[in-house]
C-alpha positions as CSV (number, residue, x, y, z in Angstrom):
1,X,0.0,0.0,0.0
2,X,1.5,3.4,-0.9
3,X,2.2,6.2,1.6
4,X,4.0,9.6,2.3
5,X,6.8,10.1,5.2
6,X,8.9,13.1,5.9
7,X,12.9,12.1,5.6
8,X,15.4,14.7,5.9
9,X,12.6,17.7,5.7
10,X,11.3,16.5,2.2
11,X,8.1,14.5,1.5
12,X,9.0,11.1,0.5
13,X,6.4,8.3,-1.9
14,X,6.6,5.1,-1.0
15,X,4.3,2.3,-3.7
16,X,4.9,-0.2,-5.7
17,X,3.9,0.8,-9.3
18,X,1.7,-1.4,-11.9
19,X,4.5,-4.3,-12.4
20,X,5.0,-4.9,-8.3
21,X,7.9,-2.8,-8.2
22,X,8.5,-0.8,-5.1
23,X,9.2,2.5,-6.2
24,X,10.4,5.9,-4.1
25,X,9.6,9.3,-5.3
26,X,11.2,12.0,-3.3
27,X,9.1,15.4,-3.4
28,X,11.2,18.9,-4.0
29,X,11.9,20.6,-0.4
30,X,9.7,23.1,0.6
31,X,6.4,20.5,-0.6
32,X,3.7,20.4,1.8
33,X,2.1,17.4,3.0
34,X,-1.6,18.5,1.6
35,X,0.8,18.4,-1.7
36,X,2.2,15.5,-1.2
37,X,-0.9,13.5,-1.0
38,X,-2.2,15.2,-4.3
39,X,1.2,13.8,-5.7
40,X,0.4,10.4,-4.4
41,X,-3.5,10.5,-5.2
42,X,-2.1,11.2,-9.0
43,X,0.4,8.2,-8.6
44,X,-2.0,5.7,-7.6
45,X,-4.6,6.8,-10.4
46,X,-2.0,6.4,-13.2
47,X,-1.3,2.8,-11.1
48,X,-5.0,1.4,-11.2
49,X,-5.1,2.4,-14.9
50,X,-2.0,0.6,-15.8
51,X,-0.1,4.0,-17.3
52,X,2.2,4.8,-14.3
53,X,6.1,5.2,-16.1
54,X,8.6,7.0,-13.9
55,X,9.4,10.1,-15.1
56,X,13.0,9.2,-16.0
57,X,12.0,6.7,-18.5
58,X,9.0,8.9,-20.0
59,X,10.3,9.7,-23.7
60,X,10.8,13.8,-24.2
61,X,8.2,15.1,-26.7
62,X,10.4,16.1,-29.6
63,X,10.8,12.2,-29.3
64,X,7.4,11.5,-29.2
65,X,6.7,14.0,-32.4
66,X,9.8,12.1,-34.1
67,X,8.1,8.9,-33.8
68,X,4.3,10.0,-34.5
69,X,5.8,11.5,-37.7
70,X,7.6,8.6,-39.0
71,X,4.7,6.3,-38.6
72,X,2.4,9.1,-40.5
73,X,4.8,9.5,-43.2
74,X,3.7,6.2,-45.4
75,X,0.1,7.3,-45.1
76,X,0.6,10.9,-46.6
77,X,1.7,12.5,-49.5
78,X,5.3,13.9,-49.2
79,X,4.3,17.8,-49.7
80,X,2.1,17.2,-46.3
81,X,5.1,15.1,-44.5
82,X,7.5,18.0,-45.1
83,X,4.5,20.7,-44.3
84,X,4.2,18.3,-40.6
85,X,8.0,18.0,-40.6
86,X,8.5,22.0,-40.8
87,X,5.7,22.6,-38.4
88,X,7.5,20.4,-36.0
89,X,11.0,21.3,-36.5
90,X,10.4,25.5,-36.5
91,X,7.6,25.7,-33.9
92,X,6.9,22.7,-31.8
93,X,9.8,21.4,-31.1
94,X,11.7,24.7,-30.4
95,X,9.4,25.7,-27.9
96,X,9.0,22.4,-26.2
97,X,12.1,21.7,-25.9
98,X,14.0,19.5,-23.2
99,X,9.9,19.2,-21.8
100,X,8.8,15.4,-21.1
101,X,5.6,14.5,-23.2
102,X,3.7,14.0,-19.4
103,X,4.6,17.9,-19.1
104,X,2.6,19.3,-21.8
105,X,-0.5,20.7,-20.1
106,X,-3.0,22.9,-21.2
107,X,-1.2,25.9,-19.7
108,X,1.7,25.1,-21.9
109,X,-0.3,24.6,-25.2
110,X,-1.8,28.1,-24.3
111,X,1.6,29.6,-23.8
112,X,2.6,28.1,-27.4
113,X,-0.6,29.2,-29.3
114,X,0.5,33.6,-27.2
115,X,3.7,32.6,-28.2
116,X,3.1,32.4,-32.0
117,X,1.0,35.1,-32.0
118,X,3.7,37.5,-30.5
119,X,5.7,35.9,-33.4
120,X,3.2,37.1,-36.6
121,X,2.4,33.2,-36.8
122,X,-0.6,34.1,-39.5
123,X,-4.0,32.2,-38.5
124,X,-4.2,29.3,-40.8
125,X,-0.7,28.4,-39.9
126,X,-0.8,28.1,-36.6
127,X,-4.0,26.2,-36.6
128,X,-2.8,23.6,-38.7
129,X,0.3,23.6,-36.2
130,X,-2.0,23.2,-33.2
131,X,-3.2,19.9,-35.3
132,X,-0.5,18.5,-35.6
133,X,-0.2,18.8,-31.9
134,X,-3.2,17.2,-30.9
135,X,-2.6,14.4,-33.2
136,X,1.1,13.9,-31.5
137,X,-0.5,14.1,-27.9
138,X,-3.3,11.9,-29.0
139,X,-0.5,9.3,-30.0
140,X,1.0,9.6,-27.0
141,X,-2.2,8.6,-25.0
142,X,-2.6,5.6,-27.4
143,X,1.2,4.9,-26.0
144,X,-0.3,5.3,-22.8
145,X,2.4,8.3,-22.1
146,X,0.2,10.0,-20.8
147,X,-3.6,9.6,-20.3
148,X,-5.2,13.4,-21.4
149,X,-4.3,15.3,-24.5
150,X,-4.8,18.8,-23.9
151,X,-5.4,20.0,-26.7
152,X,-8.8,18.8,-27.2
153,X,-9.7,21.2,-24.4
154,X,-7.7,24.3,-26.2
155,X,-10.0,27.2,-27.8
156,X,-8.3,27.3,-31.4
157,X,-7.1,30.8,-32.5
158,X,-9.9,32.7,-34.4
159,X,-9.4,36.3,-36.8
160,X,-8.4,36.8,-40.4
161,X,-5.1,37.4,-42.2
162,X,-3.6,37.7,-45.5
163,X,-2.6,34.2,-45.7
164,X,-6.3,32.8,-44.8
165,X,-7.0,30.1,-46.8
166,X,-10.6,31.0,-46.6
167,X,-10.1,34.2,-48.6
168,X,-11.7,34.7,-52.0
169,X,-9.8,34.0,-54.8
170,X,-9.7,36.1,-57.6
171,X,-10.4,33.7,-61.2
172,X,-8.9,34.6,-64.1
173,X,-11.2,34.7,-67.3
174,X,-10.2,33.2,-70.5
175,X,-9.5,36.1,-72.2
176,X,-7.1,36.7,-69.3
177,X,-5.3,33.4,-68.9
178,X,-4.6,33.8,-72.6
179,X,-3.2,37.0,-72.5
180,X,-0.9,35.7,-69.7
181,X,0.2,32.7,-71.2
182,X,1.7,34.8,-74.1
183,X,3.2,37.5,-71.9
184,X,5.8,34.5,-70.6
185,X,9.0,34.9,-71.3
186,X,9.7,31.7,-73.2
187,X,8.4,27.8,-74.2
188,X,9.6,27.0,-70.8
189,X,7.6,29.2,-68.9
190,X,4.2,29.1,-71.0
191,X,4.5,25.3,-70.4
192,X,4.7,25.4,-66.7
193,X,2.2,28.1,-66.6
194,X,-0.4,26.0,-69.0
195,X,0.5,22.9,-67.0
196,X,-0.7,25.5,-63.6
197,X,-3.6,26.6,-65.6
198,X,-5.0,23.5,-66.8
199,X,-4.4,21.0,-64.1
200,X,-4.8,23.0,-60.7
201,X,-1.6,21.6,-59.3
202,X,-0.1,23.6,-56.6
203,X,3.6,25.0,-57.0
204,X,5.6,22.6,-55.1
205,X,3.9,19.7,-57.5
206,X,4.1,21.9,-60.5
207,X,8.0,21.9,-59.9
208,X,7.9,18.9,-59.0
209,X,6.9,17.4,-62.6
210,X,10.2,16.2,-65.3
């Protein structure tokens, strides 16, 4: 049966966790008892539900992301891996870096989501970012890492800007995609320009094409 002592002026855990391993969690100094029992209360819950990992062997979340990402990356097309990848590699794991995957809480999401802002992340961006997000913490409760994903919980970021996807485009009439097709500057051009006309390929695919 777990319990809490005081040794040397510091709250000490004593269980055995979910494989009958008697485990010892010293508390930081200056932890009160009514603390200390929340501590325990939340070690004992993860217990009966079978998801109680030490901390030192919980992975860190750019580890996590790494993983989720590698076992998305032979369902998805390769212009969406490297769009996940670079969402990962220049916002998520920058931010929550050297942070365990069990220490990503809502206040931390939140802090992300201010953080991006105060960085002129546009709107559409960072939504798809906080996404991506979910679906790495939502992994990681399937992994049994952790057992909440708060991100299902977040209110997601709401205005306009001039990268909205949702703005109205503005459609060229015939008239006008012919008089652009013979303003480019040569065969080469007017090819890959017809090829963007006629097929709706995006520019990554359009360059893309031999």
């Amino acid at each position: 049966m777990a319990c809490i002592s005081k040794r040397r002026n510091r709250w000490v855990i004593d269980f055995y966790d979910n494989q009958g391993k008697r485990r010892w969690k010293t508390l930081p100094e200056g932890t009160t008892k009514s603390e200390a029992k929340k501590v325990l209360r939340d070690i004992e819950d993860k217990i009966d539900k079978g998801i109680y990992i030490p901390l030192r062997n919980l992975p860190f979340f750019s580890e996590v992301a790494d993983v989720w990402l590698k076992t998305k990356k032979p369902n998805i097309r390769h212009s969406t891996y490297k769009q996940y990848k670079g969402h990962m590699e220049n916002h998520l794991k920058p931010f929550y870096e050297n942070l365990r995957i069990n220490q990503i809480t809502y206040d931390k999401v939140e802090n992300f989501i201010s953080h991006c802002l105060d960085y002129n992340v546009s709107i559409p961006t960072l939504k798809k970012i906080i996404v991506n997000l979910g679906a790495i913490m939502t992994y990681a409760v399937r992994k049994r890492y952790v057992d909440y994903n708060p991100v299902r919980d977040i209110e997601k970021p709401k205005g306009q800007s001039e990268h909205d996807e949702d703005k109205e485009l503005n459609v060229l009439t015939p008239r006008e995609i012919i008089s652009f097709l013979d303003s480019a500057p040569d065969l080469k051009h007017k090819t890959l320009f017809m090829a963007a006309v006629t097929t709706g390929l995006r520019q990554g695919e359009l360059l893309g094409l031999k």
